[in-house]
N, C-alpha and C positions, 0 to 999 in steps of 0.2 A: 185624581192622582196627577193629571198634567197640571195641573193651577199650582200643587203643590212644590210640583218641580219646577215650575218656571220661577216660583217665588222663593227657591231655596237658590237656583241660576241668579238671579237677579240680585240677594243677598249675595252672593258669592263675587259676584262685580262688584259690588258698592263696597265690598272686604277688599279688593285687592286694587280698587282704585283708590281708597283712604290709606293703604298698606303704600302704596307708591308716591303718595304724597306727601307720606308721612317721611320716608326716606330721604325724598327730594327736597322737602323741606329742612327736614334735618340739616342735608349737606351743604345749605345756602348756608346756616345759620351758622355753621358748625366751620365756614371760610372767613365770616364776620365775628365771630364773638371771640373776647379776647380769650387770655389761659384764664381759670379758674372763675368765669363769671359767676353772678350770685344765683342764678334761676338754678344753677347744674349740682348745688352742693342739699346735702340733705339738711345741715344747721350751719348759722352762723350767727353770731351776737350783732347789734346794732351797731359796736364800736368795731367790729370786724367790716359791717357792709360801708360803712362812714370812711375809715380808710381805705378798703377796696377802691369805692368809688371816687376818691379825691386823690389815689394813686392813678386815674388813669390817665394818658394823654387827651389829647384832643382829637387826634386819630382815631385812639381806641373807645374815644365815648363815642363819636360818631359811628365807626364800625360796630360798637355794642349797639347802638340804637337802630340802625339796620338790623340786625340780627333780633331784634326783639322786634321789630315790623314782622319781620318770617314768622316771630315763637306766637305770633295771635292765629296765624295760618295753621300753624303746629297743634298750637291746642285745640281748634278745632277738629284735626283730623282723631288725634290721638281720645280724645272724650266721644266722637261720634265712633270711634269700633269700642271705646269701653261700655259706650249705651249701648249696642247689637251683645255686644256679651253677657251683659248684668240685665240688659232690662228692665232697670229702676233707676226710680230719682238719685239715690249715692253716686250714680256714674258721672254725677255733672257736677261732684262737689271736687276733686283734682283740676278738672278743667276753669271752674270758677276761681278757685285758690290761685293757679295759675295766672288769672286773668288779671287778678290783684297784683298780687305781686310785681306782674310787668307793666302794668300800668305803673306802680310805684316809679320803678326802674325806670319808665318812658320818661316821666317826669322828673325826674331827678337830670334825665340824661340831657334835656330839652332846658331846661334852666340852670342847673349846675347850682342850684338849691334843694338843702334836705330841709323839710318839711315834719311838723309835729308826727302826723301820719306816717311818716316812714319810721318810727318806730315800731311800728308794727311789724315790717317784711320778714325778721325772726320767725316770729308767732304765723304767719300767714304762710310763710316757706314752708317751718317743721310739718303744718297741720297738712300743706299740698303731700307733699312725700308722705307723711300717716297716712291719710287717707287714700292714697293709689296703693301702697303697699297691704291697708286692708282689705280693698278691695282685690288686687292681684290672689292674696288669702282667700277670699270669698267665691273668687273663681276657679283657684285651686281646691277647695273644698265641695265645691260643686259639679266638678269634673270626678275627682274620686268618688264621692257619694255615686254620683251617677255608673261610673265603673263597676263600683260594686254590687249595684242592682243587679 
C-alpha cells in the first residue's frame, strides 16, 4: 500500500511540475508570438500561411521565432501529461504533428524561404488539432465510462 502511495505522490509532482511549465511556457510564448500565428489556429490554406508569413516584419519573425524555441519546450510538456493520461502511443501523435509543423515555421522563419514542404503545414496543422481533440474525446469517454461503473 505504501509503494502504492508514494508512486501515485510521485505521479502527482511530475502532473504539477509539467502543469507549471506548461503555463510558464505558455506565457513566454504567448509575449513573443505575434497576433494570430499559424501554430494557434485550428486550419488555414497554404495561400493563408504564405501571406501570413511574408506579412510579418522582421521584428515579428524574429519574435515568432523566439516563440517557437518555447512551443518545442511546450510540446514536450503538453504530450508528456497527455501520455500519463491515455497511456498509449496516440498520445505522442499531437505532440509529433506539432513538432512538424514548427519545424516548418522555424525554417521558413530562419530563411525567409517557403520550401516545396511547406505545403504541407495545412494538412499537418488540421491533422495536430484532429488528433488532440480526439484524443481530449477519448479521455472524456474514458472518465464517464469510468463514472459509470
Amino acid at each position: 500500500m505504501g509503494s502504492a502511495t508514494s508512486q501515485k505522490s510521485f505521479l502527482n509532482k511530475k502532473v504539477i511540475i509539467l502543469v507549471v511549465s506548461l503555463i510558464l511556457t505558455g506565457v513566454v510564448m504567448r509575449y513573443f508570438s505575434p497576433a494570430n500565428k499559424l501554430d494557434a489556429r485550428l486550419f488555414y490554406t497554404f495561400d493563408q500561411a504564405v501571406s501570413y508569413l511574408e506579412s510579418l516584419s522582421e521584428v515579428q519573425k524574429q519574435n515568432y521565432f523566439y516563440a517557437e524555441m518555447f512551443d518545442f519546450w511546450y510540446m514536450v510538456n503538453y504530450t508528456w501529461l497527455i501520455f500519463l493520461a491515455v497511456k498509449k502511443w496516440p498520445a505522442f501523435v499531437p505532440g509529433i504533428l506539432d513538432f512538424l509543423e514548427t519545424s516548418l515555421i522555424v525554417t521558413y522563419l530562419m530563411s525567409n524561404e517557403l520550401l516545396m514542404i511547406h505545403q504541407a503545414l495545412p494538412l499537418i496543422s488540421a491533422t495536430k488539432w484532429f488528433s488532440g481533440f480526439c484524443l481530449l474525446g477519448y479521455l472524456g469517454y474514458k472518465r464517464l465510462r469510468t463514472a459509470i461503473r
